[in-house]
C-alpha positions in Angstrom: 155.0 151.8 9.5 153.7 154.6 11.4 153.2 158.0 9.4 155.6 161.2 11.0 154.6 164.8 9.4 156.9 167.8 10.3 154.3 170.9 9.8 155.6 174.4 9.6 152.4 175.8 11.2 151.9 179.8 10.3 150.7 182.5 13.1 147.5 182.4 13.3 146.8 178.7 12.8 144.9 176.3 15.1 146.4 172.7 16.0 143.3 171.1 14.9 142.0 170.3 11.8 138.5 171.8 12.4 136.9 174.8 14.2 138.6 177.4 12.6 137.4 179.4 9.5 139.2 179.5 6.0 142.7 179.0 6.6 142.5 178.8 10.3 143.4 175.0 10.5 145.6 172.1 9.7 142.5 171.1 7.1 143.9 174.0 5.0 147.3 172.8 5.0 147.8 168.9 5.8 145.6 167.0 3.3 146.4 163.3 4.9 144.1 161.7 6.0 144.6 159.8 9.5 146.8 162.1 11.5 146.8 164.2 14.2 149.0 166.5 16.2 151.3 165.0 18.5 151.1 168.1 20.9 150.1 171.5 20.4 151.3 175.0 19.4 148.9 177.8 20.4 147.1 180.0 17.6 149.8 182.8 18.1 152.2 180.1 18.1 154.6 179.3 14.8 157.0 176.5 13.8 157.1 172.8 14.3 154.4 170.8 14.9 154.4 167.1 14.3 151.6 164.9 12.9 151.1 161.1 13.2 148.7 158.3 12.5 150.1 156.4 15.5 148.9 156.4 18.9 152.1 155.2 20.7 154.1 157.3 18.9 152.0 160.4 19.5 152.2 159.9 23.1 155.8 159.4 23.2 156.1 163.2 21.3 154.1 165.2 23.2 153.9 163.4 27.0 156.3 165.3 29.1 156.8 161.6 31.1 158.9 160.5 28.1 161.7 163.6 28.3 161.2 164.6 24.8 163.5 168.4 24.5 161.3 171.1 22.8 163.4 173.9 21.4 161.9 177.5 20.8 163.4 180.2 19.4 161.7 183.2 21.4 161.9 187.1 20.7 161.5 188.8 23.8 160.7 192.1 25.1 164.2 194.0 26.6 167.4 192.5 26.7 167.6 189.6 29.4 170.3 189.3 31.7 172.6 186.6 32.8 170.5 186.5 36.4 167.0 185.9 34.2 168.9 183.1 31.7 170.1 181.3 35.2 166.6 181.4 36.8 165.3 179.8 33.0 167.3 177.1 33.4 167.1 176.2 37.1 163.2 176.4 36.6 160.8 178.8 37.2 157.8 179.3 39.5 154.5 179.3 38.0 150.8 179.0 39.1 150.5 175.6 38.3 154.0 174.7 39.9 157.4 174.8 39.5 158.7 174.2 35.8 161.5 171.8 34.7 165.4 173.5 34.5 165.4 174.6 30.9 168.3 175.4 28.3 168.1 179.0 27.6 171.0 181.3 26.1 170.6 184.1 24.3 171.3 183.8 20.7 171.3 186.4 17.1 168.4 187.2 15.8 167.2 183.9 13.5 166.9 183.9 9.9 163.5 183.3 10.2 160.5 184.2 7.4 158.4 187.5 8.2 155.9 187.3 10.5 152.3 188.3 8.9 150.9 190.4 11.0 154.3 191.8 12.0 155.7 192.2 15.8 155.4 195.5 16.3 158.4 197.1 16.8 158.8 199.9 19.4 161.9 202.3 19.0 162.3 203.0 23.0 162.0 199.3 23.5 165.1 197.0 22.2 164.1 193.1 22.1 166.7 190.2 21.7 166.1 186.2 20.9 166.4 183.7 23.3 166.5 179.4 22.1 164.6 177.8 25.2 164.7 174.0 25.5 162.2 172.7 27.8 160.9 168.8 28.2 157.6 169.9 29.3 154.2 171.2 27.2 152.1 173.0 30.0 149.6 175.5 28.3 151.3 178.3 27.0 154.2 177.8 29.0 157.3 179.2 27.0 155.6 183.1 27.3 154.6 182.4 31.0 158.6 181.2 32.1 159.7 184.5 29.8 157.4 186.6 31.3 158.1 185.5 34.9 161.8 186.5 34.7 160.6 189.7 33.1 160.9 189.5 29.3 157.2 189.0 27.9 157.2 186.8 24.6 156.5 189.2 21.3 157.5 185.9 18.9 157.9 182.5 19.5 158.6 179.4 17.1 159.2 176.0 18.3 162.0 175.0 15.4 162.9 171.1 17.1 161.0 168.1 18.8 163.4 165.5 19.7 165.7 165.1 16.5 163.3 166.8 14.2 164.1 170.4 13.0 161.8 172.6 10.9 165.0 173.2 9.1 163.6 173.5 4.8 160.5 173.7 5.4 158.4 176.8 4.4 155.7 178.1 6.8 152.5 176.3 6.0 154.2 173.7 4.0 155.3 169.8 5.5 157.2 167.1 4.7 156.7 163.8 5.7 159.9 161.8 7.5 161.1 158.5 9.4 158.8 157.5 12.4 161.5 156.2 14.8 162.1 157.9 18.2 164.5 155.1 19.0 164.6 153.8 22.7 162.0 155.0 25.2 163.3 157.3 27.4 161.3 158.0 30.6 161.5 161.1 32.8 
């Protein structure tokens, strides 16, 4: 049976397990041996990043082919309006191309753990939260759709893959769970 670990990856942690100095890498967190990410979040990046020791199921996680709904929780700069939610989720235009239609509303702030180093708050500039679902994983693609509708990203964590939440688990710690993704689902 294939091995599945949900990873509450801090800020300033790399998706890789070496390259990084003292507590800069999954090394310093995940001590199984075997896995490796099934995606990617980058370095200033938090939340949920899955783990396996199975090929297949690695590709079915992270390949966009396979339909797989990512959902961040994203602070943003200003408060977005209806016009900038709509253009989320019929897609946006980016350098590489067009992105999928996303889910995006604007939600409370989380009850999330703080942040070390902080977001830097600025008085004469409100921010708001936004949960994003996309099925896609382009390079840094969650800050480039909020910043093309005019809300730069200050915080983003990715709390669900699939049916997997980060829901109990401390950042840096990880839990290990059930390996099905049921049926194959192809875009």
């Amino acid at each position: 049976m294939a091995r599945l670990i949900l990873f509450n990856k801090p800020f300033g942690v790399l998706s890789q397990f070496t390259g990084g100095g003292p507590g800069e890498t999954l090394a310093d967190f995940v001590k199984v041996p075997g896995v490796y990410p099934a995606g990617r979040l980058d370095k200033d990046s938090e939340g949920l990043l899955l783990l396996t020791d199975d090929g297949a199921l690695q590709a079915q996680i992270s390949s966009p082919r396979y339909n797989k709904e990512k959902t961040y929780l994203v602070q943003v700069e200003g408060e977005p309006t209806e016009a900038a939610l709509a253009q989320l989720r019929r897609g946006v235009a980016l350098k590489d191309g067009p992105t999928r239609p996303a889910k995006a509303q604007l939600i409370d702030p989380p009850a999330l753990w703080p942040r070390d180093p902080p977001v830097r708050f600025r008085k004469s500039v409100p921010d708001s939260w936004i949960s994003l679902t996309i099925t896609e994983g382009r390079n840094r693609q969650v800050r480039r759709m909020t910043a093309a509708v005019g809300y730069p990203t200050l915080r983003l964590v990715r709390w669900q893959v699939a049916d997997w939440t980060l829901e109990g688990v401390a950042p840096g710690a990880w839990r290990e769970v059930r390996a099905s993704l049921g049926p194959v689902r192809r875009a």
